[in-house]
C-alpha positions in Angstrom: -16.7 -17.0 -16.7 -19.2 -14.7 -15.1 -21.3 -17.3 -13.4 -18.5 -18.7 -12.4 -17.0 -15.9 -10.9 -20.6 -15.1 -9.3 -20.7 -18.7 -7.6 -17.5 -17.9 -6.2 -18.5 -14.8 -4.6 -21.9 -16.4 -3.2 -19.7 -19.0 -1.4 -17.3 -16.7 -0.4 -20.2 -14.4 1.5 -21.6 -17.5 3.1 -18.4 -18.8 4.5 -18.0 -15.9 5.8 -21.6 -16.1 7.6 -21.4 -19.4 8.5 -18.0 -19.8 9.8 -17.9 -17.7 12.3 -15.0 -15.3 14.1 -12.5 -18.4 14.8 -12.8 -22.1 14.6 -10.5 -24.0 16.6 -9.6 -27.7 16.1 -7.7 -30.0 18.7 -7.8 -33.0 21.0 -10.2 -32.3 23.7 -8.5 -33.8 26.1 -7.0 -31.3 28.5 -3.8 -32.8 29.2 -2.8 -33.7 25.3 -4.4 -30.2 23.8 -1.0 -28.2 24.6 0.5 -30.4 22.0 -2.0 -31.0 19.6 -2.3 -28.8 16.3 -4.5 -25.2 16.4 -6.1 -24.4 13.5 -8.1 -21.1 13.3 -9.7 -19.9 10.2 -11.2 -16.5 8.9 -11.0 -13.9 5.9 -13.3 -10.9 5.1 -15.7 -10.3 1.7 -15.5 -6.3 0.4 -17.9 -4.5 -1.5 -16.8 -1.0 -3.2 -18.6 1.0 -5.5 -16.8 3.6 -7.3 -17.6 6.7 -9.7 -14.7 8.6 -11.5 -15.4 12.2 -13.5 -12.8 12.5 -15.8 -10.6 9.8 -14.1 -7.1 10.8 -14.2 -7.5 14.3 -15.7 -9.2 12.6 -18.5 -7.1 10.2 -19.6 -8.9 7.0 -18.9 -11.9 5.7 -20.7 -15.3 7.9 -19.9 -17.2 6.2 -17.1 -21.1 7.8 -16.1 -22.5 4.9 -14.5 -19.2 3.8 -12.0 -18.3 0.2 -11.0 -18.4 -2.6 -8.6 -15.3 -4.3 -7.2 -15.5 -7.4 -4.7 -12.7 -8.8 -2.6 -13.1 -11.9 -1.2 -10.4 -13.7 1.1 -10.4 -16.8 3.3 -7.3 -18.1 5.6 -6.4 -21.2 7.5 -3.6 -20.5 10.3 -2.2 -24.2 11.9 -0.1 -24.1 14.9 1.4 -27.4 14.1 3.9 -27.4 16.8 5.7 -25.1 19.3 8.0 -24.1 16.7 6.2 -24.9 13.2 3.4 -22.5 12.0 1.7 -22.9 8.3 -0.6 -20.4 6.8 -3.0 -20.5 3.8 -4.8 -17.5 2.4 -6.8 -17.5 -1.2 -8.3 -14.8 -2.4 -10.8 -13.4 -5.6 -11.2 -10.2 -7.3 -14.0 -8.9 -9.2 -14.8 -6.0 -11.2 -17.9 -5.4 -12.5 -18.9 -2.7 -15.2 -15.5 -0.6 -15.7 -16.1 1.4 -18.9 -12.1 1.2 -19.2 -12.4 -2.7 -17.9 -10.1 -3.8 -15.0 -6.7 -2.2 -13.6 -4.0 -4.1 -12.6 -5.4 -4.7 -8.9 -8.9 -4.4 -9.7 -9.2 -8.5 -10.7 -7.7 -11.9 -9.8 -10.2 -14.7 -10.2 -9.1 -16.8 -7.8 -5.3 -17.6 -6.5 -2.8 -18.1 -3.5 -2.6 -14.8 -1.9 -0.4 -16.3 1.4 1.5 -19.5 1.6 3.9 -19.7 4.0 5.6 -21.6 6.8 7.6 -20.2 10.2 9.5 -22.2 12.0 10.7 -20.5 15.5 13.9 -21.2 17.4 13.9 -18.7 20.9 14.2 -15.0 19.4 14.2 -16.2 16.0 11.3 -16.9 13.3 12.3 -17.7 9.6 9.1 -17.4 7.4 9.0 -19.0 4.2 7.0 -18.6 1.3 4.1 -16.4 -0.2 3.5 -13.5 2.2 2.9 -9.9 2.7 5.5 -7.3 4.0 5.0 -3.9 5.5 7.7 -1.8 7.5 7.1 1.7 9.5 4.5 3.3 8.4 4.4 1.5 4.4 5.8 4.6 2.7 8.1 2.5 0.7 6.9 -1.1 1.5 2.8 -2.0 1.8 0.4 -4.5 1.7 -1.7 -2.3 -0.8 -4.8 -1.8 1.7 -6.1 0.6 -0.5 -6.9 -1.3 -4.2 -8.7 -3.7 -4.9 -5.9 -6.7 -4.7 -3.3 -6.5 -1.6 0.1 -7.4 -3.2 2.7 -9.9 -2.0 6.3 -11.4 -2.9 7.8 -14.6 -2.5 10.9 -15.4 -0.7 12.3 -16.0 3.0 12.3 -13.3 5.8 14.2 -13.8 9.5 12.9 -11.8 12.3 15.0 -11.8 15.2 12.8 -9.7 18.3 14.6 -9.3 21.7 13.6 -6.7 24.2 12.3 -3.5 22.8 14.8 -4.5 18.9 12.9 -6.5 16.1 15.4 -7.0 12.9 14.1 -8.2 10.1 16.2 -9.7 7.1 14.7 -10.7 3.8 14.6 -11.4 0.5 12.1 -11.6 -2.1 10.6 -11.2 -5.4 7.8 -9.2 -6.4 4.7 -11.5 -7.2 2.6 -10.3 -9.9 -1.4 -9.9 -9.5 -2.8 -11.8 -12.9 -6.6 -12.3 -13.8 -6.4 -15.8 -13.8 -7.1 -19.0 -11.7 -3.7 -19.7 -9.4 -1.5 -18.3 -12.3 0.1 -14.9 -10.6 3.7 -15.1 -10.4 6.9 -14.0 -9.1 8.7 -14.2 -12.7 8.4 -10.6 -12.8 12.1 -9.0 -12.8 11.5 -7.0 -9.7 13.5 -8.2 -6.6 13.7 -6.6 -3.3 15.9 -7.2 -0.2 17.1 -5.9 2.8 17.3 -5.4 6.5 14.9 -3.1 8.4 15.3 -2.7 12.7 13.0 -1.1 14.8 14.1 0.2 18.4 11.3 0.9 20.8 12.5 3.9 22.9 10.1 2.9 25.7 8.2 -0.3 27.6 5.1 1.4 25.7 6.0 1.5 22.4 5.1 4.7 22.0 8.3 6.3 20.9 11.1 4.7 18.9 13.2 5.1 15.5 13.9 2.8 12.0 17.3 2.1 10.3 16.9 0.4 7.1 18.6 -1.0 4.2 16.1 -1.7 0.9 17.7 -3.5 -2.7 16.1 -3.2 -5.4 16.5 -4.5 -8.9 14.2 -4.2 -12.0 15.0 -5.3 -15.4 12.8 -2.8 -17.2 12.3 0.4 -15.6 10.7 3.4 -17.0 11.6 7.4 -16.1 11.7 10.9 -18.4 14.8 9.8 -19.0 13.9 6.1 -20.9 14.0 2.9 -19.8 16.5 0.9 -18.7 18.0 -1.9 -16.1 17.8 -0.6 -12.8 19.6 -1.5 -9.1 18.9 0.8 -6.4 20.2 0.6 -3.0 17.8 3.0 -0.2 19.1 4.0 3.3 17.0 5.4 5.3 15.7 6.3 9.2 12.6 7.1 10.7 11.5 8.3 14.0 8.3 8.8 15.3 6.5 9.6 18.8 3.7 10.1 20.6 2.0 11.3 23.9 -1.7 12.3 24.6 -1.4 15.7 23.0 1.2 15.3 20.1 2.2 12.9 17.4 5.4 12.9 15.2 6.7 10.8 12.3 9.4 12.0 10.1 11.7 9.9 7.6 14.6 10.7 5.6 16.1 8.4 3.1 19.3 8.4 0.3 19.0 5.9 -2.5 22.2 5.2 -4.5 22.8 2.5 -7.6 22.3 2.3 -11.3 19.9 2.8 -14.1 21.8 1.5 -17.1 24.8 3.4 -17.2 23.6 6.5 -15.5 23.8 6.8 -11.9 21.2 7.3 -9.1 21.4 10.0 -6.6 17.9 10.4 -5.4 16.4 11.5 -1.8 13.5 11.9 0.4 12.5 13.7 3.3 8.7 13.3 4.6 7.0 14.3 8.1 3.4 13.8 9.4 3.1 15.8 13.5 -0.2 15.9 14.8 -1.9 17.8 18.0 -4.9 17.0 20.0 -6.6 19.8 21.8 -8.7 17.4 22.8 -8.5 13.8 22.4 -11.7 13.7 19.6 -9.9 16.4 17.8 -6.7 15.9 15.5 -4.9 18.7 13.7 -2.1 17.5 11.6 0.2 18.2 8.5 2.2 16.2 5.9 4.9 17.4 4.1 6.7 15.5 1.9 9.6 16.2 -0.6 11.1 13.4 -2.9 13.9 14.6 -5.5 13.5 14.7 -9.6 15.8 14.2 -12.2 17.6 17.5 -13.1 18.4 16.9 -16.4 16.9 14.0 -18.4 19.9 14.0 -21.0 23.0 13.8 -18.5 24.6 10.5 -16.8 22.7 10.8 -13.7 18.9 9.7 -12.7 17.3 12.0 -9.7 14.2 10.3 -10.1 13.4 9.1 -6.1 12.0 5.6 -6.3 9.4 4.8 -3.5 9.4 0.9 -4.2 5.8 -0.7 -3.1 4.0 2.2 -1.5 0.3 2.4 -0.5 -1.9 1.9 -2.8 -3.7 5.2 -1.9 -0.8 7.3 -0.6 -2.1 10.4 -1.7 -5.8 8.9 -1.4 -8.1 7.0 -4.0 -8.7 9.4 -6.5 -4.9 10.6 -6.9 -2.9 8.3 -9.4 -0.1 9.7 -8.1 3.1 8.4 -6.7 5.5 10.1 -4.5 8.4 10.6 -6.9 9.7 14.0 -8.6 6.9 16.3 -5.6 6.6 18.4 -3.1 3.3 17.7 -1.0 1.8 19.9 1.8 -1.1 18.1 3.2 -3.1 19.3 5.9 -5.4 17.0 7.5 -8.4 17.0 10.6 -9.6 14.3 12.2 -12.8 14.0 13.9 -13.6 11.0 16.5 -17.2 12.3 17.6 -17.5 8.5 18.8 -15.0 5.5 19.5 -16.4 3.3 16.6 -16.5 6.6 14.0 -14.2 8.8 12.1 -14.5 11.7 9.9 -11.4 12.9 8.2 -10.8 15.9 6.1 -7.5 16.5 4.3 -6.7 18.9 1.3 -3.5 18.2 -0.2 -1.4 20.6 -2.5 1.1 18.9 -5.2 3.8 20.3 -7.2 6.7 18.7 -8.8 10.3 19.3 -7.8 12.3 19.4 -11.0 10.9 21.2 -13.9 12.9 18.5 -16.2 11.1 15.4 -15.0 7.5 13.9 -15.1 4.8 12.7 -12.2 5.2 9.0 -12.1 2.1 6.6 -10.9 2.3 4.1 -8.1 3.1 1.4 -10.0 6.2 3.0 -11.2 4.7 4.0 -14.3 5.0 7.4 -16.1 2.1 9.6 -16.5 2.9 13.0 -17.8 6.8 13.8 -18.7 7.9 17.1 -17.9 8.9 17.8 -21.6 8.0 20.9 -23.0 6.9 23.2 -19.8 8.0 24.5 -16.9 5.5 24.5 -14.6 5.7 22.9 -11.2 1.8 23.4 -9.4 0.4 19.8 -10.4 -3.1 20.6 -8.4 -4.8 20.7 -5.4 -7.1 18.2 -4.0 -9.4 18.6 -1.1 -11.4 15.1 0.6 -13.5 13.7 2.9 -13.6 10.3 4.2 -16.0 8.7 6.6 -15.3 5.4 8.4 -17.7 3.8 10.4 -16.9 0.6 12.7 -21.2 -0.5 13.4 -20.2 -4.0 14.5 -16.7 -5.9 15.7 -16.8 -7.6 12.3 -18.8 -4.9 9.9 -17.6 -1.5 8.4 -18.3 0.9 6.4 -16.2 3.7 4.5 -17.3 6.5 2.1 -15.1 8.9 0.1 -15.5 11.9 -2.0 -12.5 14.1 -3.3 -11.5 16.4 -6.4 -8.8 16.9 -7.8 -8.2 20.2 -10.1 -5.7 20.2 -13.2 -3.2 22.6 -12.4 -0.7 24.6 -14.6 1.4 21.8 -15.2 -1.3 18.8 -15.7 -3.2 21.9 -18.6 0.4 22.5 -19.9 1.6 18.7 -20.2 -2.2 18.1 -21.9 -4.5 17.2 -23.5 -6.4 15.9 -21.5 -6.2 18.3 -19.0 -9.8 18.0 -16.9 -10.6 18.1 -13.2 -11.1 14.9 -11.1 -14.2 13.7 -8.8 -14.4 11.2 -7.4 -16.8 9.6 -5.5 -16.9 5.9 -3.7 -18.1 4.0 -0.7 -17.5 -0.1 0.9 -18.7 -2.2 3.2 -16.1 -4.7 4.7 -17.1 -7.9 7.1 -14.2 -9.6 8.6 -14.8 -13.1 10.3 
């Protein structure tokens, strides 16, 4: 299985050198190539080391040596026809030398990442199939840039765009990243729907606000409180901005429903404003607040629910997820040329209900708040470096700590401060 996985990455690396940025096939005749079929291809091969210290404040397997992780991904995009559009995209995972093994999105051998067909009619596209969503800034719904694997769901999505409005109506199902060949699946009780517009408040788009409706069902969720069948419904709105000197994003959002036969009231109210003095200087601050469960034992669940967020919301080395927390998180950003950025952010966590526990991306939870009181989780300074060298080649590095504060000591053992250290290269064809 190793060779074979090895093969596949060799491939993989030289289609990527051999193909080129875009092929394009058609008649060559000028006066039949408006109608004939226009296929493009391309993808991108990633290499990322990474090196956890006392990964998760000690909880995961002990690790001096680090890890490799590879993502490889190739597409084909046909323009069949005015209206009909098909799109393949495969993809493989690796991971190589985890002392704990592979993660969830660490590894997929080989399967359909993307399958999906639009068909347009004027204003209107209906996509169906295998795809990827992400809305506003992917608080609540990503692609999962940050991991290994991105993620994806399969289902049907109408997007309706006129003027400055884009609606988008869908529903879907969760598909499941498995370490197989071509056997992840969407037979995973998680289901999500809705309707999310966006209204462009200027010819620009440089201003304009979100109204949104999210569903979501899961048949096995897990909070403090237990586990249980959960539907939640989230309403929410966004408005952002900017201008030369000044940026703003701020969100608010109410999610309603059921967790077996407790109810949910849960919030969230998050902002990111930025100034630049100067326009290869950034100054900004996050500040986030999502509610907790006030009493694990009563008929109602707190717990805020942020769906499919980032992968690295808080950045790599945080496990975290932004449920139950309070987050300030200031952040500079440093352009000294176009193609390079540095980026230093120290972010301070607490939780917001003594009663209730610090939850992981995937939904998961990692400490309950059983048995203390406090509400300081840690603090976790970072740098990252990105550097754009060519149109096709990047590179990233990333170092960042994160201390065990009173409540990760008090909800221990293990209670141990993260590093974490890690750097990619990325070519995209």
């Amino acid at each position: 299985m190793e060779s074979a996985r090895a093969l596949l990455g060799v491939l993989m690396v030289l289609m990527a050198a051999t193909s080129g940025a875009e092929a394009q096939v058609g008649i060559r005749d000028a006066a039949a190539s408006a109608a004939a079929p226009k296929i493009s291809a391309g993808g991108q091969g990633r290499e990322q080391y990474e090196r956890f210290a006392h990964e998760e404040w000690g909880n995961e397997t002990p690790d001096d040596s680090g890890y490799w992780l590879q993502r490889y991904m190739f597409h084909v995009d046909a323009q069949m026809w005015r209206r009909l559009r098909a799109y393949v995209e495969v993809k493989s995972g690796i991971e190589v030398g985890r002392a704990g093994g592979p993660r969830p999105p660490d590894e997929d051998t080989l399967d359909l990442h993307q399958g999906f067909v639009d068909l347009s009619f004027g204003p209107a596209t209906v996509r169906v199939g295998r795809q990827e969503l992400a809305f506003g800034t992917q608080r609540l719904i990503s692609v999962r840039e940050g991991p290994n694997m991105r993620q994806t769901f399969d289902g049907a999505d109408l997007v309706i765009e006129h003027g400055r409005w884009r609606v988008d109506g869908f529903g879907t199902r969760y598909v499941e990243t498995d370490t197989g060949v071509f056997d992840d699946s969407s037979n995973t009780g998680r289901t999500l729907w809705g309707v999310y517009v966006v209204h462009g408040r200027d010819a620009g788009g440089t201003a304009g606000i979100d109204l949104y409706y999210l569903g979501y069902r899961r048949n096995e969720a897990s909070f403090d409180q237990g586990t249980d069948h959960e539907v939640r419904h989230s309403w929410g709105v966004r408005a952002w901005g900017r201008s030369t000197t000044v940026d703003y994003n701020t969100e608010a959002l109410l999610q309603t429903g059921t967790f077996g036969q407790s109810r949910i009231r849960a919030w969230t109210v998050a902002s990111d404003t930025g100034y630049r003095p100067v326009p290869a200087l950034r100054v900004g601050v996050r500040a986030d607040l999502t509610s907790g469960d006030a009493d694990r034992h009563d008929d109602r669940l707190g717990t805020f629910n942020p769906l499919f967020p980032k992968g690295d919301y808080f950045g790599l080395v945080s496990p975290l997820a932004p449920s139950n927390h309070i987050d300030l998180h200031p952040q500079v950003t440093i352009n000294p040329r176009p193609n390079l950025v540095v980026r230093t952010i120290w972010l301070f966590f607490w939780r917001q209900q003594r009663d209730d526990g610090i939850y992981g991306i995937p939904g998961n939870l990692i400490r309950s708040g059983e048995g203390t009181h406090e509400r300081f989780v840690g603090q976790s300074p970072g740098l990252e470096v990105e550097w754009q060298a060519t149109q096709h080649l990047s590179f990233t590095g990333n170092l960042a700590l994160f201390t065990a504060g009173p409540f990760i000591r008090e909800s221990g053992p293990p209670a141990e401060d993260t590093t974490y250290v890690a750097g990619w290269v990325t070519y995209r064809f």
